[in-house]
C-alpha positions in Angstrom: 31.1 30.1 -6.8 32.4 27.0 -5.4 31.9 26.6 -0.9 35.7 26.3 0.5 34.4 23.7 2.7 33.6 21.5 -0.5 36.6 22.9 -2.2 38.8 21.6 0.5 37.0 18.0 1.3 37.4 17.2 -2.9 41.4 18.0 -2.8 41.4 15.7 0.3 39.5 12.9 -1.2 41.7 13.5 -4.4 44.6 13.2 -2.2 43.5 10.2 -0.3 42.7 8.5 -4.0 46.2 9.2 -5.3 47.6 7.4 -2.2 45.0 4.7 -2.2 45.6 4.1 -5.9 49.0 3.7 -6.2 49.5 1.4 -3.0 46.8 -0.7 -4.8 48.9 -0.2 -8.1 52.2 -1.3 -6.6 51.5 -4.1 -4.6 47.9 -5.6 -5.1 47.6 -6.0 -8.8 49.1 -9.2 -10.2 48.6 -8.4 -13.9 51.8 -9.0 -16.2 51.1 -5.9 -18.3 51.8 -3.3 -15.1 55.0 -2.4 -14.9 56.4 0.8 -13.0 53.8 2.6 -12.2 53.4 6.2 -10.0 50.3 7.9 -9.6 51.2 11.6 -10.1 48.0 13.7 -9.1 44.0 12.7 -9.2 41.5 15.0 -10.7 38.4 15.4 -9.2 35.8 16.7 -11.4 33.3 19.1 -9.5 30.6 16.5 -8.3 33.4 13.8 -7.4 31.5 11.0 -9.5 34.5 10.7 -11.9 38.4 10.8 -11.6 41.6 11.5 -13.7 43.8 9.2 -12.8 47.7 10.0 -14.0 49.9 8.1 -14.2 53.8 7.7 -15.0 54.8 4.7 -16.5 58.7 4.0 -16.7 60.2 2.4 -19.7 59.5 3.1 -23.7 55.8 3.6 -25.1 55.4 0.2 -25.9 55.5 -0.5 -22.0 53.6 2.2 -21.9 50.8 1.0 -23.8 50.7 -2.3 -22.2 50.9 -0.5 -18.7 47.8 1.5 -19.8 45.6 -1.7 -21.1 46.9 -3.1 -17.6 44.9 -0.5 -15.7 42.3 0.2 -17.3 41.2 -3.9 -17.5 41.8 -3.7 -13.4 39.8 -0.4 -13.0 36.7 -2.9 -11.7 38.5 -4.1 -8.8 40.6 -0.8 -7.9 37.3 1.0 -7.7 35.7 -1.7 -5.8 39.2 -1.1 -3.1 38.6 2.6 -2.8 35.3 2.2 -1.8 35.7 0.0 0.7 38.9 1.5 2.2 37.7 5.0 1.9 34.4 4.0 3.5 32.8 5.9 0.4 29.0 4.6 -0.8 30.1 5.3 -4.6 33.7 5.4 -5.6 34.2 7.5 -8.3 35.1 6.4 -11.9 38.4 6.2 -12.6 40.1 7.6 -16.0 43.5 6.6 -16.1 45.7 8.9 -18.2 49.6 8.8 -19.1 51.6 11.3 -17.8 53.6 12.8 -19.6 54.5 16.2 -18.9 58.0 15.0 -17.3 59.4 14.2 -20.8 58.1 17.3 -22.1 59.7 19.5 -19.0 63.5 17.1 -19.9 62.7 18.1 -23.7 62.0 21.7 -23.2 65.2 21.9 -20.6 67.4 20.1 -23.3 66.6 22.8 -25.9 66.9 25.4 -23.1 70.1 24.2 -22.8 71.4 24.0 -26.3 70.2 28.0 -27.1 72.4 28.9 -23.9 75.7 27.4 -25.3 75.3 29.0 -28.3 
């Protein structure tokens, strides 16, 4: 059984990541291959030594893709930012992961949708 206390401080760190992440994301990163990016939610895993970064990337999948090899070449220097603007000793390593549960939820609602007109 996990202590509330500890419980509590990893959704705030994973809260303070997501913010950190994505103001790194949007405005510090100069790499071509990022396009729109949002951070979506951080997973923590238990002992906070590693992160699931996702992310939505607007456009097509070939974006997509380029978006992706666009983070994870830049995952160095985001790290390296967390640390030192989160005062941590040892950021945690970042995943990054596409999101894409938004296109599922629009392709589920169209099909919702299409059984209700008939």
């Amino acid at each position: 059984m996990e202590k509330r206390g500890a419980k509590y401080h990893r959704e705030r760190l994973g809260e303070a990541l997501r913010e950190e992440i994505e103001t790194i994301v949007e405005g510090e990163l100069g790499d071509p291959r990022i396009g729109l990016v949002n951070v979506s939610s951080v997973e923590l895993a238990g002992d906070s030594r590693s992160a699931r970064v996702m992310v939505v990337v607007e456009g097509n999948d070939d974006e997509a893709t380029r978006t992706m090899e666009g983070l994870s070449a830049a995952v160095g220097y985001i790290r390296h930012e967390i640390a030192d603007r989160l005062h941590l000793r040892k950021a945690p390593e970042l995943v990054f992961v596409l999101d894409r549960s938004e296109k599922y939820q629009a392709r589920v609602d169209e099909l919702l949708k299409r059984t209700r007109k008939k």
